[in-house]
C-alpha positions as CSV (number, residue, x, y, z in Angstrom):
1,X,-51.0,-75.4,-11.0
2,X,-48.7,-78.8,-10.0
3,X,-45.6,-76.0,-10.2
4,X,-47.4,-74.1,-7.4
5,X,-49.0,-77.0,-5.5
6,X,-45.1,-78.6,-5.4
7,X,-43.3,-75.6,-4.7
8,X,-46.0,-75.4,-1.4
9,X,-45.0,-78.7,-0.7
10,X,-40.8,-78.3,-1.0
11,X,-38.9,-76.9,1.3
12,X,-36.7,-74.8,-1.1
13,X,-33.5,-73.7,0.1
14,X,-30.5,-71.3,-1.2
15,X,-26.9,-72.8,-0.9
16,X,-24.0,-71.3,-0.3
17,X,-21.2,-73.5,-1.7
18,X,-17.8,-71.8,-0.4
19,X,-14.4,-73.3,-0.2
20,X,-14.4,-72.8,3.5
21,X,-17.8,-73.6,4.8
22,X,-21.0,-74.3,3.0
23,X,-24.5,-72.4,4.3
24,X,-28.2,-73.5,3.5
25,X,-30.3,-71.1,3.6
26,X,-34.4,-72.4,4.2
27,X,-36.9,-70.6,2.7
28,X,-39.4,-68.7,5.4
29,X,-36.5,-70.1,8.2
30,X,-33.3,-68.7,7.3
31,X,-29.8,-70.1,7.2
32,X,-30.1,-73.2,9.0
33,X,-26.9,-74.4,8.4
34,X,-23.6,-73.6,8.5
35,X,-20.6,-76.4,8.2
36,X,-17.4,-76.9,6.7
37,X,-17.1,-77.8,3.3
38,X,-15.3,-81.4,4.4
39,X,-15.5,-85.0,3.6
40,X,-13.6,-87.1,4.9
41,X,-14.3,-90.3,2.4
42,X,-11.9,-94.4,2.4
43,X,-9.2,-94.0,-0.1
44,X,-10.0,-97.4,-1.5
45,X,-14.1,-97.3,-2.1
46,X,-14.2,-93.4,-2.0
47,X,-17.0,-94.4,0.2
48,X,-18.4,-91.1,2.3
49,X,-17.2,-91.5,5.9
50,X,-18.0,-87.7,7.2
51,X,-19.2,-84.2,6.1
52,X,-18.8,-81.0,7.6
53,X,-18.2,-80.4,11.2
54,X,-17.2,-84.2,11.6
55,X,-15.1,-84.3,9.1
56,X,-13.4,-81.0,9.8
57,X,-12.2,-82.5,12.7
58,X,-10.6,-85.0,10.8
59,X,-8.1,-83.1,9.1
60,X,-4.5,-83.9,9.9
61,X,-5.7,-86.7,12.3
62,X,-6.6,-89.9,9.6
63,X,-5.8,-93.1,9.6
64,X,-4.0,-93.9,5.9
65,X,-7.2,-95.9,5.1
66,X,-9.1,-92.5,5.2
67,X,-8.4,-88.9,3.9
68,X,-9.9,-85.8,4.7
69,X,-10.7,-83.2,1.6
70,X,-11.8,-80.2,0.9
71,X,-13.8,-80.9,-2.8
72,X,-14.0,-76.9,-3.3
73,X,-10.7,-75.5,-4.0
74,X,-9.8,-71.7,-5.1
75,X,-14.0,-70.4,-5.0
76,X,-14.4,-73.9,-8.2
77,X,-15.3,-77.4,-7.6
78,X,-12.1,-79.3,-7.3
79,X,-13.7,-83.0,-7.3
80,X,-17.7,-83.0,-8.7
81,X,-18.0,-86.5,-7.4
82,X,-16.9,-85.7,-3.7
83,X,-19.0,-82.1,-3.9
84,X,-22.2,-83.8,-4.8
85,X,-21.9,-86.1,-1.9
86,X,-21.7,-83.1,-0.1
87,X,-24.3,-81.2,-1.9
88,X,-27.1,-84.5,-0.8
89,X,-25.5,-84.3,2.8
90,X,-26.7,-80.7,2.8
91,X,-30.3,-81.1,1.2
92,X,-31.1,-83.8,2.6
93,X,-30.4,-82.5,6.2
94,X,-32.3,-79.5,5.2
95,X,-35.0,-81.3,4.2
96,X,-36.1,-83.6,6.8
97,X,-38.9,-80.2,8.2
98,X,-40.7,-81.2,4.8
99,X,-40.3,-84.3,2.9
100,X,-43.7,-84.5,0.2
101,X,-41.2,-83.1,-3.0
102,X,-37.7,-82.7,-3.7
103,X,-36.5,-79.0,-3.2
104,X,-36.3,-76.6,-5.6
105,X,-32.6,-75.2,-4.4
106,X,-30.8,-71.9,-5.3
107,X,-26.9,-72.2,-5.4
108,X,-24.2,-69.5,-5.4
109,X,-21.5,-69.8,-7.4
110,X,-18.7,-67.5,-8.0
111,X,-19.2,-65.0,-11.3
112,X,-15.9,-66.5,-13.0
113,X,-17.1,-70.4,-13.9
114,X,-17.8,-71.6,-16.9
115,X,-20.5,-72.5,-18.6
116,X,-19.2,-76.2,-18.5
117,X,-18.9,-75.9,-14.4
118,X,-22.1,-74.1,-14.1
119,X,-23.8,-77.3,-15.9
120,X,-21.8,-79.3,-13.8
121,X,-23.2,-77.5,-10.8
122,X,-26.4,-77.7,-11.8
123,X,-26.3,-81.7,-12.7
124,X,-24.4,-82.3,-9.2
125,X,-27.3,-80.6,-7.2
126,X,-29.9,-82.8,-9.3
127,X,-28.5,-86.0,-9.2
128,X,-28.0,-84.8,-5.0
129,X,-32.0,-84.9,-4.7
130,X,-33.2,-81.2,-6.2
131,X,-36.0,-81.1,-8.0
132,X,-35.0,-77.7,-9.9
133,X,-31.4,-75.9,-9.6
134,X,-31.2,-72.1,-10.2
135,X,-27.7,-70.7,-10.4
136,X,-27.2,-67.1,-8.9
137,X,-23.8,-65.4,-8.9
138,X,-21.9,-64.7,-5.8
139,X,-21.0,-61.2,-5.5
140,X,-24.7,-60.5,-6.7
141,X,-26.0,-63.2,-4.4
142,X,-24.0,-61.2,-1.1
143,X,-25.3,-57.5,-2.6
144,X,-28.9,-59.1,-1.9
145,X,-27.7,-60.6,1.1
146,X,-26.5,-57.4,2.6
147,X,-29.3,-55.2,1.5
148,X,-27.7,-52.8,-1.3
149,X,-30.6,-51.7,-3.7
150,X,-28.8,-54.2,-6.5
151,X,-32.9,-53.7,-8.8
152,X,-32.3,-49.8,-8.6
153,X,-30.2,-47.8,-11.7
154,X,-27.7,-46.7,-9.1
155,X,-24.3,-48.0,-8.3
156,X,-23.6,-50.8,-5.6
157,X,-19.9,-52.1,-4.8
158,X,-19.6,-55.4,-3.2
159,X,-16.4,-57.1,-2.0
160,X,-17.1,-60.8,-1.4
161,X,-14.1,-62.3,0.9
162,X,-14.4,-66.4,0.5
163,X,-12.1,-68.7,1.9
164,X,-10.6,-69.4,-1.6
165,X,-11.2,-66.0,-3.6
166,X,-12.0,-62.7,-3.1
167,X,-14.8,-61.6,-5.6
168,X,-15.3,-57.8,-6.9
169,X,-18.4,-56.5,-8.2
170,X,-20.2,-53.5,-9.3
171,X,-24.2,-53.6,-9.9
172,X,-26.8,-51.9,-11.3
173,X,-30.8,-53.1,-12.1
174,X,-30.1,-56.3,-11.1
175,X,-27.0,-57.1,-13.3
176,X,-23.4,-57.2,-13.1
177,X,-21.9,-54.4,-14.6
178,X,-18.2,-55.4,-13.9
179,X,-17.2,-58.7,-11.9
180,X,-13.2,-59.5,-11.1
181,X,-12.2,-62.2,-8.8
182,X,-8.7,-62.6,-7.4
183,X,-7.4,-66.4,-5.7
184,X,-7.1,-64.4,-1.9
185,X,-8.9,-65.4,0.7
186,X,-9.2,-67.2,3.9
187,X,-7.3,-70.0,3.1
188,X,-4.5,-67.8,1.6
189,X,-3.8,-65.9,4.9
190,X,-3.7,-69.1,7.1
191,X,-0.9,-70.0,4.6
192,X,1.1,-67.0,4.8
193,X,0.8,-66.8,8.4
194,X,2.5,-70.4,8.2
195,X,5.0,-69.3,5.8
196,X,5.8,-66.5,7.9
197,X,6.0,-68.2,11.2
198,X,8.5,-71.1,9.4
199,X,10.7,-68.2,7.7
200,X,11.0,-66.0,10.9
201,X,11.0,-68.1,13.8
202,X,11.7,-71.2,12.5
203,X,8.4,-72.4,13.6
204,X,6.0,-74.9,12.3
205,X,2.3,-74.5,12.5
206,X,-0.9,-76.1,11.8
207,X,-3.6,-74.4,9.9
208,X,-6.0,-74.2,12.9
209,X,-3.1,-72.3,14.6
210,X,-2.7,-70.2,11.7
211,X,-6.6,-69.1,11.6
212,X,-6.6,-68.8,15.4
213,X,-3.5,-66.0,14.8
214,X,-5.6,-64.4,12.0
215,X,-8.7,-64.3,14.2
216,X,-6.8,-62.9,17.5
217,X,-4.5,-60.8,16.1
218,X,-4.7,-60.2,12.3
219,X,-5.0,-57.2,10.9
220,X,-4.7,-54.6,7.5
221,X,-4.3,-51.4,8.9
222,X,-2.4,-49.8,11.9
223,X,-4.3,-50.4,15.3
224,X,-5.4,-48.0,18.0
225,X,-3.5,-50.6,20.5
226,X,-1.2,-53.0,18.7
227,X,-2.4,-56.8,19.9
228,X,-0.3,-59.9,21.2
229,X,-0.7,-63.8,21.5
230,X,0.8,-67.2,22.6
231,X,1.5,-69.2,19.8
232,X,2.4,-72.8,20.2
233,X,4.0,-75.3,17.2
234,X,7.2,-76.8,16.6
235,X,10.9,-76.1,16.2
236,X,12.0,-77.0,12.8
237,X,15.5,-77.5,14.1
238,X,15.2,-79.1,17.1
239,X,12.1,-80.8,16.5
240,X,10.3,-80.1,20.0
241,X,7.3,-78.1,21.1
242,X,7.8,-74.5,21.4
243,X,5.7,-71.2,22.7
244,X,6.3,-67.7,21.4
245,X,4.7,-64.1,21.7
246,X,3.9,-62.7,18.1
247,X,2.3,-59.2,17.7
248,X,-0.3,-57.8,15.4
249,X,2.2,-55.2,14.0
250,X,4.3,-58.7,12.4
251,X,1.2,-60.5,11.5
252,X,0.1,-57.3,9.2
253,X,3.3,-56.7,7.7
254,X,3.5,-60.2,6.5
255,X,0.5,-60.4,5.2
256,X,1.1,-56.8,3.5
257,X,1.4,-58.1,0.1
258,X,-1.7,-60.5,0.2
259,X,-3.9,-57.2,1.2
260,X,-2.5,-55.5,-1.3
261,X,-3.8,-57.6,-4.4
262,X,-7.4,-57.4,-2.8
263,X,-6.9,-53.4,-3.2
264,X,-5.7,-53.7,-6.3
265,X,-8.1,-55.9,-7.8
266,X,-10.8,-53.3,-6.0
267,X,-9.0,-50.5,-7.5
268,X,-9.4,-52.0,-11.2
269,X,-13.0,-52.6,-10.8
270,X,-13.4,-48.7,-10.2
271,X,-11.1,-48.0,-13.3
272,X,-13.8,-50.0,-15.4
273,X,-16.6,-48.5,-13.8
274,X,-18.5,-46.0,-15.8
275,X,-18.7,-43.0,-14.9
276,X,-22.0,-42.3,-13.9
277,X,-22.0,-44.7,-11.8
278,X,-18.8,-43.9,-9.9
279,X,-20.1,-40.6,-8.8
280,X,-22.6,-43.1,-6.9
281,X,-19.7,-45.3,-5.2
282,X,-18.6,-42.0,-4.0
283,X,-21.6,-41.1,-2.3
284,X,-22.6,-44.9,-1.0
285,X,-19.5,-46.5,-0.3
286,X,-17.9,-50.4,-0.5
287,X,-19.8,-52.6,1.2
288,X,-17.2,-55.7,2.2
289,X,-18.8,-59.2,3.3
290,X,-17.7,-62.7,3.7
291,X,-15.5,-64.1,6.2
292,X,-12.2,-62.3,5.1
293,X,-14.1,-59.0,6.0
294,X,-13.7,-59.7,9.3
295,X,-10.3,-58.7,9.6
296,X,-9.7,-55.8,11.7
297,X,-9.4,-52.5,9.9
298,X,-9.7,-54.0,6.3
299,X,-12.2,-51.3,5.5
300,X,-10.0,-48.7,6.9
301,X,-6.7,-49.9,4.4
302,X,-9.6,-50.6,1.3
303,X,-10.4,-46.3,2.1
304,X,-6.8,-45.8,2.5
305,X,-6.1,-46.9,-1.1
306,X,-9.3,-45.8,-3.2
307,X,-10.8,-42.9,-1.2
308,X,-13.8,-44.2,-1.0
309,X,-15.8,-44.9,1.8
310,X,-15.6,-48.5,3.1
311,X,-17.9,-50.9,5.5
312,X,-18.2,-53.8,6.6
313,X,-21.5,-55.8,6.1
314,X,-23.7,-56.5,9.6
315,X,-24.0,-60.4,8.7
316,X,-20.9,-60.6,6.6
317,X,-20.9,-64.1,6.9
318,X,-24.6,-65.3,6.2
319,X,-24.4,-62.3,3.1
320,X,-24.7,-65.0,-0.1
321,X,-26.7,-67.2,1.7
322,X,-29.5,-64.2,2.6
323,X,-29.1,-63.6,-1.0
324,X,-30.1,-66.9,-2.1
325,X,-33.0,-66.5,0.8
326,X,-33.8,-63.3,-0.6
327,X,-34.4,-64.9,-4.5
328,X,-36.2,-67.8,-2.9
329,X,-39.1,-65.4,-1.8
330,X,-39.2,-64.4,-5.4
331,X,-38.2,-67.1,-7.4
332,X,-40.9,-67.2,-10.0
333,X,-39.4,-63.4,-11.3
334,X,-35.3,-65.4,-11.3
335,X,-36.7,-67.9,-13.5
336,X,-38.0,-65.7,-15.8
337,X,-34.7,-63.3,-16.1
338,X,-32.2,-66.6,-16.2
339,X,-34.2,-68.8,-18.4
């Protein structure tokens, strides 16, 4: 009876912990927030300065008394101490519509931890003002999220795109029947846009430029009408400012080789899927969410390669934080399967 009168009380939430952006879903309001997984902390006292959007805008414009981080790094916690800071930044901003009890809070992680980091996890999100921390895997977490029947004994295919890994998983009643992650992302692109933009035109970016490329132009599979942009950085020779025209048709071939280890690690998913449940993928499809699925044509190159039918989410973005909305509602059932 206190369980039920306190979880009336909390305002639970679900988080999504990315490496590019961190989402809190609320329970009965959905995702409420959505920042960047930042802080910007004094070198000397480690003392929290910024978080998120603030300290995003940080980046590449400290003082030296002051550095800007990203704690998550490749889908893992890179620093615990500077992610836990983050994780009470979060809660607590959730929390202010209902302040009686701590939370109870629901936090995605990607499949591949290990039990060690999971603990870790957990203990961060305590000491950060939960009450109790349930742990629910990524790729399962965006199946929910996007509405694939993950509880039926029928085949689902989820293709998680993070800014730090790209997670691969096939599902059926509510478990993970085969999980693969590869280190691509979000992050990865921007960076081989920069590489690319240094080794061809001698031409030095920022990252910001390198995502605004990736969001204008970028693409994995031939377009119906090739796109072009301004790009702005600065020569590496000469050492002044300078403007170019790039095209889409560059942008893709450069980043051929980064597309190709997200089909290949999709590919080798379906090679370990049984095959009952492969005659299902046929018939349903791959369902592609996270940010990285927002590159044009993706779905187009990921058909291409496997011949299987492929689509892009509707909220690919809010995908593992509806999941952890999604569990909220029935959180008494989670408990019981992951206790």
């Amino acid at each position: 009876m206190a369980g039920f009168i306190q979880g009336l009380l909390s305002n639970d939430i679900g988080i999504d912990l990315g490496t590019a952006n961190t989402l809190v879903y609320a329970k009965d309001r959905g995702v409420i927030l959505s920042e960047p997984s930042v802080v910007a902390v004094y070198n000397n006292s480690k003392k929290v300065l910024a978080v998120g959007e603030k300290a995003k805008r940080m980046l590449g414009r400290t003082p030296g008394n002051i550095t800007a981080l990203r704690p998550m790094k490749d889908g893992v916690i890179a620093d615990f101490e500077i992610t836990e800071a983050m994780l009470r930044y979060f809660i607590n901003k959730a929390n202010t519509h209902l302040k009686f009890t701590a939370p109870r809070v629901v936090v995605a992680v990607p499949s591949g931890i290990t039990e060690v980091e999971r603990r870790a996890v957990k203990e961060s999100a305590i000491r950060a003002g939960a009450r109790l921390v349930y742990l629910l895997d990524e790729p399962l977490a965006a199946a929910i999220g996007v509405g694939l029947p993950v509880w039926e004994p029928t085949a689902s295919m989820i293709v998680d795109i993070g800014g730090g890994t790209t997670e691969v998983a096939i599902i059926s009643l509510a478990g993970v029947v085969f999980a693969k992650s590869v280190r691509v992302g979000g992050d990865k692109i921007d960076d081989e846009i920069i590489q690319y933009m240094k080794r061809a035109y001698n031409l030095m970016i920022g990252v910001r430029m390198a995502e605004e490329i990736k969001i204008k132009i970028g693409s994995a599979f031939p377009l119906d009408k090739e796109l072009s942009m301004e790009v702005k950085g600065r020569d590496c020779v000469a050492g002044l400012p300078k403007t170019l025209q790039i095209t889409s048709q560059e942008i893709r071939e450069a980043l051929d080789e980064t597309f190709n280890k997200i089909t290949d690690v999709i590919s080798e998913a379906l090679e370990h899927c049984p095959p009952e449940l492969s005659a299902d993928l046929v018939d349903k499809g791959i369902v592609l969410a996270g940010g990285g699925s927002l590159i044009r044509n993706l779905n187009l190159r990921i058909t291409d390669r496997t011949l299987i039918p492929c689509f892009t989410a509707d909220e690919p973005l809010n995908a593992v934080a509806n999941g952890t909305g999604e569990v909220l509602n029935d959180l008494s059932w989670w408990a019981n399967e992951n206790s």
